[in-house]
C-alpha positions as CSV (number, residue, x, y, z in Angstrom):
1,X,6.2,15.3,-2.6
2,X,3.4,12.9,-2.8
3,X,3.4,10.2,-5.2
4,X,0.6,11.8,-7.6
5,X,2.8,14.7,-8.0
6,X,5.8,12.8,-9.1
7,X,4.6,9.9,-10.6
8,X,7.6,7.9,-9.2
9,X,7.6,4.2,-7.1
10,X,9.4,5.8,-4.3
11,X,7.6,8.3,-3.7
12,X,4.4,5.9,-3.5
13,X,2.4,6.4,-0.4
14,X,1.4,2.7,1.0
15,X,-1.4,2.4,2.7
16,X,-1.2,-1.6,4.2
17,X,-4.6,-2.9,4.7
18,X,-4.7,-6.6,6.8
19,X,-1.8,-5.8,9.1
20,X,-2.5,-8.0,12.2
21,X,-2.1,-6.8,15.9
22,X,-3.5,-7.8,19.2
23,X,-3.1,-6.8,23.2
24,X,-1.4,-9.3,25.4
25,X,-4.6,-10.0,26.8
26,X,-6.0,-11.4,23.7
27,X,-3.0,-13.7,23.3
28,X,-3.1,-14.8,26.9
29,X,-6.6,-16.1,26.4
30,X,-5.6,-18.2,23.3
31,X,-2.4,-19.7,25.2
32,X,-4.7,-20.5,28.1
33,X,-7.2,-22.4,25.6
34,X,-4.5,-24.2,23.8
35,X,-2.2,-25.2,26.8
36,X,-4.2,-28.1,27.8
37,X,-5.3,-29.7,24.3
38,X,-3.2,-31.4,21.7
39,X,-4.9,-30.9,18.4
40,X,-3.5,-29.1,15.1
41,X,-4.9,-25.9,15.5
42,X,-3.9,-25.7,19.0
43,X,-0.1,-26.6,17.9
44,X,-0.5,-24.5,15.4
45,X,-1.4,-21.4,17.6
46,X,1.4,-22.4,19.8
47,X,3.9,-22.1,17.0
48,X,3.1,-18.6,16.9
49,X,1.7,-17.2,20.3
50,X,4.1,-18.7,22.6
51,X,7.2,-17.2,20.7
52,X,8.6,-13.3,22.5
53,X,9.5,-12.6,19.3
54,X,6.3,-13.0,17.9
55,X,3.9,-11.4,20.3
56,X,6.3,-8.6,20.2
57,X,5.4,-8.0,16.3
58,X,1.7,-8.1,17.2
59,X,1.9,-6.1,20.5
60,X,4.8,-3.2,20.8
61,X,3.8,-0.6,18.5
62,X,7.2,1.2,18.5
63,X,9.1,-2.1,17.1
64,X,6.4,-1.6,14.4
65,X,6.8,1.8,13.5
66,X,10.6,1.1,13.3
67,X,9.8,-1.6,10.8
68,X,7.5,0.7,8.5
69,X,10.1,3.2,8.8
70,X,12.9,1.0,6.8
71,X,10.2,0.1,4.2
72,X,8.6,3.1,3.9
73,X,4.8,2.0,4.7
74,X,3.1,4.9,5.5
75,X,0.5,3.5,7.4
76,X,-1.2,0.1,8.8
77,X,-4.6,-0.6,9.0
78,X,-4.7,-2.7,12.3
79,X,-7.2,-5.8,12.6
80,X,-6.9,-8.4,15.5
81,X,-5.1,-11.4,14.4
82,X,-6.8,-14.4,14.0
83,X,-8.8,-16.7,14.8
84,X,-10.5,-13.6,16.5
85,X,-13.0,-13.3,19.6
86,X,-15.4,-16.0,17.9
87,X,-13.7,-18.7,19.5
88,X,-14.4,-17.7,22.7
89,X,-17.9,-18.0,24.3
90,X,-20.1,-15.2,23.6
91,X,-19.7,-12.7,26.9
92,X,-15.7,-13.5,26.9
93,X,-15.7,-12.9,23.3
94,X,-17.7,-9.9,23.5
95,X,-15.6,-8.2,26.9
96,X,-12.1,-9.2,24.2
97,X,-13.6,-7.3,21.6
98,X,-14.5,-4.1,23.5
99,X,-10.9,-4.3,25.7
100,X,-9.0,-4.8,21.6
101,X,-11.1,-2.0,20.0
102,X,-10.5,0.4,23.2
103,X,-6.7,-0.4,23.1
104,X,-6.9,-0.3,19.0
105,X,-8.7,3.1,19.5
106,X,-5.9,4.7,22.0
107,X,-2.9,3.4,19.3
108,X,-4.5,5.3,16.3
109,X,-5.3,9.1,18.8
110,X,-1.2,8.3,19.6
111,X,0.0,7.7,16.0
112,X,-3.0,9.5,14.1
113,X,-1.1,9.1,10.8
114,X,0.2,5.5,10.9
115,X,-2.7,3.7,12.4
116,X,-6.0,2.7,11.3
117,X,-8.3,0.4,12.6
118,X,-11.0,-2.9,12.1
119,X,-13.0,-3.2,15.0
120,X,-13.3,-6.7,16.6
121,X,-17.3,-7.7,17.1
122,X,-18.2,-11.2,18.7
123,X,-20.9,-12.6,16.4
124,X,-22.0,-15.0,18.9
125,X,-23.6,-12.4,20.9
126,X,-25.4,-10.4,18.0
127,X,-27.1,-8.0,19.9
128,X,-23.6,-7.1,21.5
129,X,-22.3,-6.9,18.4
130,X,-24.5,-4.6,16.9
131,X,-24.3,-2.2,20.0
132,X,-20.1,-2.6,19.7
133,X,-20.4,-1.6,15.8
134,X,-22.3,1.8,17.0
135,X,-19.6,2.5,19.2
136,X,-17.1,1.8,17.5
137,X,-18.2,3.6,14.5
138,X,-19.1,6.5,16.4
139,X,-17.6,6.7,19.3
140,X,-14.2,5.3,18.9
141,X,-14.4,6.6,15.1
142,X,-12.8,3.3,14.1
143,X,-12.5,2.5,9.9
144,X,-14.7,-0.4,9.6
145,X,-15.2,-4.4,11.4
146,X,-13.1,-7.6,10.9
147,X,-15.2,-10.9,11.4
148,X,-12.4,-13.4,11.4
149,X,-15.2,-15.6,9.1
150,X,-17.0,-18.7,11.0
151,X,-18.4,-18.6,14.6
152,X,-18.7,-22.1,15.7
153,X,-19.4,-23.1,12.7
154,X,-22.0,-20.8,11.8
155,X,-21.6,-18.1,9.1
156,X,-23.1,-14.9,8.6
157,X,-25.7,-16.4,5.5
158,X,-27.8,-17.4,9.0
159,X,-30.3,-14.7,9.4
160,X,-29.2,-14.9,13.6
161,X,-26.4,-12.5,12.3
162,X,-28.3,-10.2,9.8
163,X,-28.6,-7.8,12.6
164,X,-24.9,-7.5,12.1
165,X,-24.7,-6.7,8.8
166,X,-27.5,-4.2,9.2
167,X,-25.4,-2.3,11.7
168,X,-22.5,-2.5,9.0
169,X,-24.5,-1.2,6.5
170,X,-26.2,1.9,8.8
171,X,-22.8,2.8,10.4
172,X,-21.3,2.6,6.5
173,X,-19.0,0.4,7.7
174,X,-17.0,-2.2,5.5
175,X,-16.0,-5.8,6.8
176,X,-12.6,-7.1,6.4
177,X,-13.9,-10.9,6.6
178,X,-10.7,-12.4,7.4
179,X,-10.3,-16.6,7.4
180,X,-10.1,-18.8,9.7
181,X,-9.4,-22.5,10.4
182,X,-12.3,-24.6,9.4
183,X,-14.9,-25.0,11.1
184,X,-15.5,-28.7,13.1
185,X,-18.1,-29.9,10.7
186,X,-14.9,-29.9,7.8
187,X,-11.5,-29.7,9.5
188,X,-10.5,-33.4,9.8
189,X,-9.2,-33.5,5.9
190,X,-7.6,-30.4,6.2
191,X,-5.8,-32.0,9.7
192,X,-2.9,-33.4,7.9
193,X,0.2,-31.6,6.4
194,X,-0.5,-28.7,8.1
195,X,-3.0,-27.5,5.7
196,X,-5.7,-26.3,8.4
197,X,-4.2,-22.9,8.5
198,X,-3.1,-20.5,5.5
199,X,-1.6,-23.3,3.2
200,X,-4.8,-24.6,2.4
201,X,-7.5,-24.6,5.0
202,X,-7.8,-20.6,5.5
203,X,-8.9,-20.1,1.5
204,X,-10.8,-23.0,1.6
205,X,-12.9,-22.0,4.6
206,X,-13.3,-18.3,3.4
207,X,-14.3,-18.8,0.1
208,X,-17.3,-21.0,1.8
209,X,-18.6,-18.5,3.7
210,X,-18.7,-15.9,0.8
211,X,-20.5,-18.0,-1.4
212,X,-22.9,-19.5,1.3
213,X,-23.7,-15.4,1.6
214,X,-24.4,-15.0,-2.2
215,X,-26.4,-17.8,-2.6
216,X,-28.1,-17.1,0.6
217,X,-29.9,-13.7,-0.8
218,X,-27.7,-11.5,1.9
219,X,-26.4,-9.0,-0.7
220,X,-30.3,-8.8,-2.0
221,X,-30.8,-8.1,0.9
222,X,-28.4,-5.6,2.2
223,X,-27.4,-4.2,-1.6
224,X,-25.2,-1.6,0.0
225,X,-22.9,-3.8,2.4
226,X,-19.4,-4.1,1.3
227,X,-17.1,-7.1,2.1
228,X,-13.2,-6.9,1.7
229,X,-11.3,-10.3,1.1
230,X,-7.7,-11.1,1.6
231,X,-5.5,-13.1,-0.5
232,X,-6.5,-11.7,-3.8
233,X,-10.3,-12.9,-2.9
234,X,-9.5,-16.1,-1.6
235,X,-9.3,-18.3,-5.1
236,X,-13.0,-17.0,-5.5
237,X,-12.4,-14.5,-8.8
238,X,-11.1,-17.4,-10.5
239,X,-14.2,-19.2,-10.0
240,X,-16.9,-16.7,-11.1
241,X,-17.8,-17.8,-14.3
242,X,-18.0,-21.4,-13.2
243,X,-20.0,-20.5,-10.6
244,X,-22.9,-18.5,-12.7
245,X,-22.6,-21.2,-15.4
246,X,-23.8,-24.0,-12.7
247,X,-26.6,-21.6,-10.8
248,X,-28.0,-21.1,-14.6
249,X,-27.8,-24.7,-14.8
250,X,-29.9,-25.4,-11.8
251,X,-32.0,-22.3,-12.5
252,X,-33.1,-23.4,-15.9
253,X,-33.7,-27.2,-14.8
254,X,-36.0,-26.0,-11.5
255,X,-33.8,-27.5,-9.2
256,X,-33.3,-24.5,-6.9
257,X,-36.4,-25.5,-4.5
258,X,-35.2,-28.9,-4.0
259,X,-31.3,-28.0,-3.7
260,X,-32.5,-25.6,-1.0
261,X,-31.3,-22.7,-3.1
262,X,-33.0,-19.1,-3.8
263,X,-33.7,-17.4,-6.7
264,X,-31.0,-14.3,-6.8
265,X,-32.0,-11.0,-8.2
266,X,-28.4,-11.0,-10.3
267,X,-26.1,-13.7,-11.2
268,X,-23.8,-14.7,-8.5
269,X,-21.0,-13.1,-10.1
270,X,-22.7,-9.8,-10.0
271,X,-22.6,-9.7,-6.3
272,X,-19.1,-9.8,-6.0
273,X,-18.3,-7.6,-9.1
274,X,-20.1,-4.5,-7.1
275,X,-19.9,-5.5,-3.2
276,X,-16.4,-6.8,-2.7
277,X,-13.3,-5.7,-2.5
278,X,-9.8,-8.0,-2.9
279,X,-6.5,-6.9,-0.8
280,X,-2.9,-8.1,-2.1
281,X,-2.4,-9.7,1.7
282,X,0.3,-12.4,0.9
283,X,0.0,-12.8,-2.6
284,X,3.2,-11.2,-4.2
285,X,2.9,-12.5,-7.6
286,X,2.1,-11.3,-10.9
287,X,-0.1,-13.3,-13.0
288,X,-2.9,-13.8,-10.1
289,X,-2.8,-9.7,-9.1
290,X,-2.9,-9.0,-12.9
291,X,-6.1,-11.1,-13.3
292,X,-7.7,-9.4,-10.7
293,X,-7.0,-6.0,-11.9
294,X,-8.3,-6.8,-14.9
295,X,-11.3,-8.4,-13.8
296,X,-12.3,-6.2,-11.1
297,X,-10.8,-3.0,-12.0
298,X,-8.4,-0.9,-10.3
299,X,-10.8,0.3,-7.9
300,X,-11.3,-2.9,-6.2
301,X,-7.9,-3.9,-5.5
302,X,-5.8,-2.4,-2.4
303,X,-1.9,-3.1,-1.1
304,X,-1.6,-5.5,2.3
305,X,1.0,-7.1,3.4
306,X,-0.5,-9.5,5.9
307,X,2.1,-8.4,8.8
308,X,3.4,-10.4,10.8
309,X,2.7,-13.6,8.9
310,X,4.1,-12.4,5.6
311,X,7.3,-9.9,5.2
312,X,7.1,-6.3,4.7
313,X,10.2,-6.3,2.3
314,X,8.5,-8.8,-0.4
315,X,4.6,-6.7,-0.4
316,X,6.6,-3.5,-0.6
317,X,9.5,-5.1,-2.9
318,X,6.1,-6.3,-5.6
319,X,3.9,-3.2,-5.4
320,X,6.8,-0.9,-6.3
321,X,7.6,-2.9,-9.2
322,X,4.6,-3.1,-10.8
323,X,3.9,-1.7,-14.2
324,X,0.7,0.2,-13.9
325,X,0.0,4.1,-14.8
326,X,0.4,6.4,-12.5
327,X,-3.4,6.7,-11.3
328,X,-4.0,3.2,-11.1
329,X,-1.1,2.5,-9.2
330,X,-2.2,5.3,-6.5
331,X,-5.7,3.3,-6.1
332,X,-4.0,-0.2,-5.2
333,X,-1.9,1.5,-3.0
334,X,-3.5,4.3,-1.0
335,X,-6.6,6.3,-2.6
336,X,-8.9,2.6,-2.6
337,X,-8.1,2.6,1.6
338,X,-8.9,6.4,2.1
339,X,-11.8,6.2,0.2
340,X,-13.2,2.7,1.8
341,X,-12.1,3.3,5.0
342,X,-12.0,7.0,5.6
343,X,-8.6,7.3,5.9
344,X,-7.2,10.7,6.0
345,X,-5.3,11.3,2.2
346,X,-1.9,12.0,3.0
347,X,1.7,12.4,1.4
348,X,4.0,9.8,1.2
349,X,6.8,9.4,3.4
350,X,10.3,11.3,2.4
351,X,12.5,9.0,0.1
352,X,15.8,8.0,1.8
C-alpha cells in the first residue's frame, strides 16, 4: 500500500534527490588530471577516486540497487558527482557531458522505476550547453540539469551563461546547483584542515554563487527558473533576513551604483522564498530541517541522502523519524520530486 493510504513511516515511499554517480570514463579523466599535481583538491580527489570500493558505489548500478533494497529507497535521482565537467576545458567537458547523460539515459530505460536523472552540461561552452539541455530534455527525456556551481571561477550571474538558464527555463527544466571546491581566486584559506571540500569550502563556495545570482538581477530576469540546493540550502536560509536588512541599508543610503549593485524588483529574500528549492542531502538533524520547513514550507523541502558521500542508513534512519502529518511528510519525501522533476508517482516499496 502506498504511504498516503496508510499513513505509516514504513510504508513511506523515498524518493532520494542528490544521489551521485558517474561512468568510469568520467573518473578516469579526473585520476589522469590529479596524478601528476600535489595540491589539496587533487589529494582530496584521490582519497576518493582511486579507491575500487569507491568507484564501485558511483559506477555498478546492481551494487546500488542492492543497497536501496535493504533501506527501502525507492528510487535515486542520479547527478554526476562532483566537481563535474567544468573542470575540464570546454570541448572535453562538453564530449564528458554528452557520453554521462547518454550512459545516465540508458540506466533509467533499464531500471525505469529506480532511476532518475540531472543532466551534466559544460558551461564553458554555452552554446553546447544549451544545444545538450534540448537534448536532453527532449530527447533523452532526462528530469532536469546539475551545474556542479563555478566554471573556472566564473558563475552563472555572468550574462556569458544566461543562454543557459534561458534553455533551463524553455525546456522547464530545474537545476540541481551542486558545490564545488572554491574557485582559485578564494581557495588558499580554505587549503588548510581539509576544509576545501564539504567541511567548509563546498557551503561556502555555493552560497556565493546564489547570492552573486540574486543580486545580479538573474531571477528578474528569468522569474520562472528554479534552482534546487543541497545541504538544507547551503547556510543561506539562515541568512535571509540579514541579507535584506543590509541591501535596504545600501538601498536607502544610494550606495548601490557605487557598490556596483542593481536595484532588484523584490527583496533578496523574495527570490529565494519562490525560486528555490532545499534538499535534506547530508544534513540528518533536527533543529536546522525544522527551520527550513518552517520557513520555506513543506513544499520546498525534498529527502537526499547525498550517496555515496553520506550513508543511506542515517537519511533513511531521520526521515522516518520525523514528526510531521501525514501529507507533509509525503511532500519531503516523494510528491516535491515527482512534481519538480517529473517523476512518475509511484507506491512505496513492500515493508519487510
Amino acid at each position: 500500500m502506498t504511504n498516503i493510504e496508510t499513513g505509516t513511516r514504513s510504508s513511506l515511499r523515498l524518493i532520494a534527490t542528490e544521489e551521485a554517480f558517474a561512468p568510469q570514463e568520467y573518473l578516469d579523466e579526473y585520476l589522469k588530471m590529479a596524478k601528476n599535481i600535489d595540491t589539496p583538491v587533487a589529494r582530496y580527489l584521490r582519497m576518493y577516486y582511486q579507491k575500487p570500493e569507491f568507484a564501485q558505489q558511483l559506477t555498478d548500478m546492481d551494487y546500488r540497487l542492492a543497497m536501496m533494497d535493504r533501506h527501502q529507497v525507492d528510487m535515486h535521482l542520479l547527478s554526476i558527482t562532483g566537481p563535474g565537467v567544468q573542470a575540464f576545458d570546454a570541448e572535453l567537458g562538453a564530449d564528458l557531458a554528452m557520453l554521462t547523460n547518454d550512459k545516465l539515459a540508458a540506466i533509467i530505460a533499464q531500471h525505469p522505476t529506480r532511476f532518475a536523472g540531472l543532466a551534466a552540461v559544460a558551461p564553458q561552452s554555452p552554446q553546447r550547453a544549451v544545444r545538450e539541455i534540448k537534448r536532453a530534455m527532449t530527447e533523452l527525456k532526462l528530469n532536469g540539469l546539475i551545474i556542479n556551481s563555478h566554471t573556472h571561477g566564473e558563475f552563472l550571474d555572468d550574462p556569458k551563461f544566461w543562454p543557459i538558464l534561458e534553455a533551463a527555463v524553455t525546456y522547464d527544466a530545474p537545476i540541481y546547483l551542486h558545490p564545488s571546491f572554491p574557485a582559485d581566486s578564494m581557495i588558499e584559506p580554505y587549503n588548510k584542515y581539509g576544509m576545501m571540500g564539504a567541511l567548509w569550502g563546498f557551503q561556502a563556495e555555493c552560497s556565493l554563487h546564489v547570492i552573486r545570482m540574486i543580486l545580479s538581477g538573474v531571477f528578474d530576469q528569468f522569474p520562472t527558473l528554479r534552482i534546487v540546493l543541497g545541504h538544507l540550502g547551503e547556510g543561506i536560509p539562515y541568512w535571509l533576513s540579514r541579507l535584506d536588512n543590509r541591501y535596504q541599508n545600501i538601498l536607502r543610503r544610494g550606495g548601490l551604483p557605487s557598490l556596483g549593485m542593481k536595484q532588484l524588483e523584490r527583496l533578496p529574500s523574495e527570490y529565494f522564498m519562490s525560486n528555490f528549492y532545499v534538499t535534506t542531502a547530508g544534513m540528518n538533524a533536527s533543529a536546522p530541517f525544522d527551520y527550513c520547513v518552517k520557513l520555506l514550507g513543506p513544499e520546498r523541502v525534498l529527502f537526499a541522502i547525498d550517496y555515496p558521500y553520506e550513508q543511506t542508513e542515517d537519511a533513511t534512519g531521520f526521515v522516518r523519524g520525523l514528526d510531521l502529518a501525514p501529507d507533509d511528510l509525503n511532500k519531503i519525501c516523494h510528491s516535491n520530486a515527482e512534481r519538480l522533476f517529473k517523476i512518475q508517482p509511484g507506491l512505496a516499496m513492500p515493508t519487510k
